[in-house]
TORTORTOR-373845 format. One record per residue (C-alpha): z, x, y. Coordinates in steps of 0.001 Angstrom, whole numbers, plus 500000, padded with zeros to 6 digits. Layout:
N
ZXY...
***
This chain:
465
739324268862665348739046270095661658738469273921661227735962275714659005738471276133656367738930272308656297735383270978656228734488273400653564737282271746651051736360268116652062732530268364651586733856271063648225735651268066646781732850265763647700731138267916645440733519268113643036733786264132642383730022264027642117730164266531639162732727264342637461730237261731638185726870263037636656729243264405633592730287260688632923726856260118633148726115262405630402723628264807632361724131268078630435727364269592631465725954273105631839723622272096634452725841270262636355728169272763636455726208275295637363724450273303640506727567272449641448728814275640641906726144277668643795726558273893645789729847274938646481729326278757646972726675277512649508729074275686651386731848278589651405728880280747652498729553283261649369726536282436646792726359285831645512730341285610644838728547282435642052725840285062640671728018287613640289730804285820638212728047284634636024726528288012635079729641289176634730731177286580632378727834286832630564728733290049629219732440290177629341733664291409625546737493289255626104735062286046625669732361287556623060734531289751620899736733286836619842734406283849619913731227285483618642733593287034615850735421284531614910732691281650614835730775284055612447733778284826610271733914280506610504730506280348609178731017282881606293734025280933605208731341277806604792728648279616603410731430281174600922732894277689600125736701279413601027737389276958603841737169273818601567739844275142599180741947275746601772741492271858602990741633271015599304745177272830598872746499271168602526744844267743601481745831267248598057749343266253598844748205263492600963746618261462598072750034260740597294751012259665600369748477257384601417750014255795604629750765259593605684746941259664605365746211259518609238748757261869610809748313263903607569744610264131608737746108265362612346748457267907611015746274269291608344743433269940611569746120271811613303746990273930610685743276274750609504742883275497613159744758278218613162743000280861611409739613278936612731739829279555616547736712276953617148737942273564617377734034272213616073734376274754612863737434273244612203736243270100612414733452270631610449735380272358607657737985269611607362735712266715607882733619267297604890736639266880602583738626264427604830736087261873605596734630260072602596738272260025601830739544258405604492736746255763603893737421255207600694741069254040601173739435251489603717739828253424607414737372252662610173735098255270610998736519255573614638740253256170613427738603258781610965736444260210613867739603259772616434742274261546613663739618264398612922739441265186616666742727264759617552743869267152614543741262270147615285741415269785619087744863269388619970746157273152619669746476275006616552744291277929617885747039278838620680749454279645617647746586282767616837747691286263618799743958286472619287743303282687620876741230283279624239743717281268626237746565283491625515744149286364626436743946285227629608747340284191630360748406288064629390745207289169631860746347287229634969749592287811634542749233291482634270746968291797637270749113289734639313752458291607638294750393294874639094750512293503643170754319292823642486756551295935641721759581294400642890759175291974640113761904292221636875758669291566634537755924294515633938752590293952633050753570295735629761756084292728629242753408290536629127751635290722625465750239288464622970753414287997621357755825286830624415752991284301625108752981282924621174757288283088621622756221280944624849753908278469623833755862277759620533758104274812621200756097272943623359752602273209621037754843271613617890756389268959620675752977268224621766751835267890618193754689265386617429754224263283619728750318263095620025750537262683616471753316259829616627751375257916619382747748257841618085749325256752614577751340253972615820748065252891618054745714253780614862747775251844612958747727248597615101744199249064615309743222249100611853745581246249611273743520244214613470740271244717612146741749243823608382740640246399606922740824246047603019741721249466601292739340250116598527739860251110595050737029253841595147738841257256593499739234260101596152735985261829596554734946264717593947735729267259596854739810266271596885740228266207592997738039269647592275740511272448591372741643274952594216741313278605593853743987280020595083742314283341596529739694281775598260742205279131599910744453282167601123740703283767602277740780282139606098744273283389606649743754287350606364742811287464610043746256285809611063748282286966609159747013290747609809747195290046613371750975288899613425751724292092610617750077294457613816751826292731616133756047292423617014758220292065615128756511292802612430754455295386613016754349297212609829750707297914610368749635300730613407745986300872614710744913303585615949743020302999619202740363305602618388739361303136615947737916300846618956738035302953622019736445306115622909739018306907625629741906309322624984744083306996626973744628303132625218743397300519627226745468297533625614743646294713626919740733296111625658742144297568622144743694293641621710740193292405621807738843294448620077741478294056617288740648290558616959737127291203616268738233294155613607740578291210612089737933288318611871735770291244610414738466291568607688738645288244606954734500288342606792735238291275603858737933288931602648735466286531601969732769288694600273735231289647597629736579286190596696732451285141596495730712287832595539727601285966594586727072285015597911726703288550599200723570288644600000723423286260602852727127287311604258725139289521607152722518287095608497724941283912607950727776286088610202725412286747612704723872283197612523728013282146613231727885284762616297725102283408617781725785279632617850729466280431619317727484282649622392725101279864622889727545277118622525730725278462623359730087281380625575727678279945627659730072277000628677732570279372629413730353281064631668729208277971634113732675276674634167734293280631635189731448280062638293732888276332639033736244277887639550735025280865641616733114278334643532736692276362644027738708278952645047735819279892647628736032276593649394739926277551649860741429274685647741742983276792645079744510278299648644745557274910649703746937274518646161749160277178646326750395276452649533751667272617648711753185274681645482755232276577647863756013274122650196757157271335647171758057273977644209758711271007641819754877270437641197753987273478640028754426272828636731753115269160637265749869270389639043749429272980636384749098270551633675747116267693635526744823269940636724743904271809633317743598267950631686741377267106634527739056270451634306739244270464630519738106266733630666735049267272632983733712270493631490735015270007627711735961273550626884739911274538626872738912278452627109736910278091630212739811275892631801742363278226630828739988280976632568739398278996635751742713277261636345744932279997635176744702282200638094745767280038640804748870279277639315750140282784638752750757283848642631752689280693642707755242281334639407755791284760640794756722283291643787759198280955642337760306283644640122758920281830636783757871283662634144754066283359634391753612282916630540756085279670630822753308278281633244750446279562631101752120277522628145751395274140630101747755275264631390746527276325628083748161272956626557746841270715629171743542272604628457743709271784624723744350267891625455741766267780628305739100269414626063740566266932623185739855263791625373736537264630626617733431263039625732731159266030626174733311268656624375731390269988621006734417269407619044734522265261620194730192265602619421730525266967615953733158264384615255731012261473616492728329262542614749729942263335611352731941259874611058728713257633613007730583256522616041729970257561619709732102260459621649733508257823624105735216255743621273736828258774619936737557260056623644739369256071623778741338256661620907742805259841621600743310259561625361747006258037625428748162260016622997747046262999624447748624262181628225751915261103626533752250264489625129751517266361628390753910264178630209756518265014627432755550268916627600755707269163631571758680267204631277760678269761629205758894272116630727760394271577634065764058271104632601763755274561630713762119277038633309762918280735632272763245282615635479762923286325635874
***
C-alpha cells in the first residue's frame, strides 16, 4: 500500500511528463509552466507555497539587478554601434582562415558572451556581422543558425563574476553552510571568485569539445549538401575599419568587476554606495555591484558615441524592460516549477538515492539541469531551481558545493543551448530563416558529448573539504 508521500510523486511526475509534452508541442512555455505548478502544489496540498515563490521572485533584485541591467547596457551597446566593432575586431581574423570559419563563429559567441550576460543579445550582436558572411562563403543557413547558437549559448556568461548562475551557486551554498558549522568551508568562503576558479576548466573543456563535435558533424553536413563556396567579398560590416575604443566599450563592466574582485582587487567599493545599512550585506552589495558595473559600461558607451546621447536613457530602459518581460518572467514560472517539485517530495527522494549511491551525484546533477534547461529554455531559472537540491547532498559527501554548482550551471547552459523554446535558439531561427528544432538538431550531440566529458572529469577530480 503506497503512502501519501508516494502517490504525490507518481501523479507529480505524471505531471511533470505532460509539461514536457505540451512544451514539445510548442504551447507557450510560461503557461505551461505555471499550470503545472499550482497542478503540482495542488497535489502536495501547498498552493500558496506556488503563489508565494512567484511574488517573491517577481521582485527579487539578485534576478532584476543583473538581467534588467545588463540587457539595457546590451541594448546601448547596439544603439551605440560598440558591439559590432568588437565582433569586427574578433571576426576579422577569421577571413583568413576560412575553414576555421565555423568553430571561429562558436568561439567568437563565447567570447562576446562574456561581457553580454544574455545569450539572445549576443546572438543578435554577432549575427548581424557573422551571418551574411557565413553565406557568402557558401554555408547553409542551418549550420550558420546551429554555429550562432551554439557559440552564444554554450557558456561564456558563467566566466562574468556577475553571471546569475554563479549568484546562486554562492546563495545556496551559503545558506546551506549556515545549517552546517561543523563544516571546514564558511559561507564567507563561498564568493564570486572561488566559483569563477571552479567553473574554469570545465567551461573551456566543454567549449572544446562542443566546438570539436558540431564542426566535425557541420562539416559532414555541408559536404553532403555540395555546397559551392561563393566568390561574393565579405560583407561591408567585416571589412569597415574597427575603432578601437568602442570595441574595448563592452568590456568595462568585466573587467571592473574582476579589478573589484580577488586577486586583483585594486579597486574598493564602499558599501554605502549601494546599501543604506551600517553593516554590509554582501550578497546584496554583489548585486548591486553588477548593476553599478553594467551602469559603467552604459557611461562607457556614451563617451565613445556621443552623438547618440540623446536616446542612451529611453534605449537603456527599453533594454531593461525586454530582459524583465523576457527573461525575468521565465525565471519566475520556472523558480514555482521547482518549488512545486520539491513539494511533491521528489527533490527528497533525490537526495536520498544521492546518499544511498554517492557516485550519481554528480551524474544526476548534470542530467537533471540538461533536462530542466531543455523543457523550460532558460539556464538561470534551472540553475535557480535545480541548484538547491544538490547542495544538502555535496555537504554530505563532503564536496565542495561550488564543484557541484560547476556541473549544474554547465548542464544548464547546454540544456538551454539545445532547446527549441529558449529565446536565444528563437532569435537564431529567425535571423538565419530556419526553424528552432533544426538548430536544436544540430547542436544536440555536441552539447551531450560535452556534459558527458565534464561529469566525467568532474567525478575523477572531486575537491573535498
Amino acid at each position: 500500500m503506497l503512502d501519501t508521500a508516494s502517490w504525490q510523486t507518481i501523479l507529480g511526475l505524471l505531471v511533470i511528463v505532460l509539461a514536457a509534452w505540451a512544451v514539445l508541442r510548442e504551447f507557450e512555455v510560461r503557461l505551461v509552466l505555471m499550470i503545472a505548478s499550482l497542478t503540482l502544489g495542488a497535489i502536495a496540498l501547498n498552493p500558496q507555497a506556488i503563489v508565494r515563490e512567484f511574488v517573491i521572485t517577481l521582485t527579487n533584485e539578485k534576478f532584476i539587478i543583473p538581467l534588467c541591467c545588463g540587457m539595457g547596457f546590451a541594448r546601448v551597446l547596439q544603439h551605440t554601434g560598440c558591439d559590432l566593432h568588437l565582433v569586427r575586431l574578433l571576426v576579422k581574423p577569421l577571413t583568413y582562415v576560412r575553414f576555421l570559419l565555423i568553430p571561429g563563429t562558436v568561439v567568437v559567441g563565447f567570447f562576446v558572451n562574456m561581457p553580454i550576460v544574455s545569450q539572445t543579445s549576443t546572438a543578435v550582436t554577432i549575427g548581424s556581422v557573422i551571418i551574411p558572411f557565413l553565406r557568402a562563403t557558401g554555408i547553409s543557413p542551418i549550420t550558420t543558425g546551429a554555429a550562432l547558437l551554439l557559440g552564444a549559448s554554450v557558456g561564456g556568461e558563467l566566466l562574468n563574476p556577475g553571471a546569475p548562475e554563479l549568484l546562486t551557486t554562492i546563495e545556496e551554498s551559503q545558506k546551506a553552510l549556515k545549517k552546517h558549522p561543523e563544516a571546514s568551508l564558511t559561507p564567507d568562503d563561498i564568493t564570486s571568485e572561488r566559483c569563477v576558479r571552479r567553473i574554469i576548466p570545465f567551461n573551456f573543456l566543454s567549449l572544446a569539445v562542443a566546438t570539436s563535435v558540431f564542426w566535425f558533424l557541420a562539416a559532414r553536413r555541408e559536404r553532403m549538401l555540395a555546397s559551392e563556396p561563393t566568390d561574393a567579398p565579405p560583407p561591408s560590416e567585416v571589412a569597415m575599419p574597427v575603432n578601437y575604443l568602442k570595441a574595448i566599450v563592452p568590456l568595462v563592466p568585466l573587467v571592473f568587476l574582476y579589478l573589484c574582485s580577488y586577486p586583483f582587487e585594486l579597486f574598493k567599493i564602499d558599501h554605502r554606495w549601494l546599501q543604506k545599512s551600517r553593516l554590509p550585506d554582501p550578497e546584496t552589495f554583489n548585486t548591486r555591484l553588477i548593476g553599478l558595473a553594467m551602469l559603467l559600461g552604459v557611461v562607457a558607451a556614451v563617451i565613445a558615441s556621443r552623438e547618440k546621447f540623446k536616446e542612451t536613457a529611453s534605449t537603456f530602459f527599453e533594454g531593461a524592460g525586454y530582459g524583465y518581460a523576457n527573461i525575468v518572467s521565465l525565471i519566475v514560472v520556472a523558480n514555482c516549477f521547482g518549488i512545486a517539485i520539491k513539494n511533491v517530495s521528489i527533490a527528497e527522494r533525490l537526495g536520498d538515492a544521492i546518499k544511498m549511491w554517492p557516485d550519481v551525484l554528480l551524474p544526476t546533477a548534470g542530467i537533471f539541469s540538461v533536462a530542466f534547461a531543455a523543457l523550460c529554455g532558460s539556464g538561470m531559472a534551472t540553475a535557480q531551481s535545480l541548484f538547491g537540491f544538490f547542495v544538502e547532498p555535496s555537504l554530505a559527501l563532503d564536496i565542495d558545493p561550488t564543484h557541484t554548482g560547476a556541473v549544474v550551471s554547465l548542464g544548464s547552459a547546454a540544456g538551454r543551448t539545445m532547446s527549441p523554446v529558449a529565446a536565444v535558439t528563437l532569435m537564431c531561427a529567425k535571423m538565419t530563416g530556419t526553424k528552432p528544432m533544426e538548430l536544436s538538431k544540430m547542436v544536440v550531440i555536441p552539447l551531450l558529448v560535452s556534459m558527458a566529458t565534464v561529469v566525467a572529469l568532474a567525478m575523477v577530480w572531486m575537491p573535498r573539504i
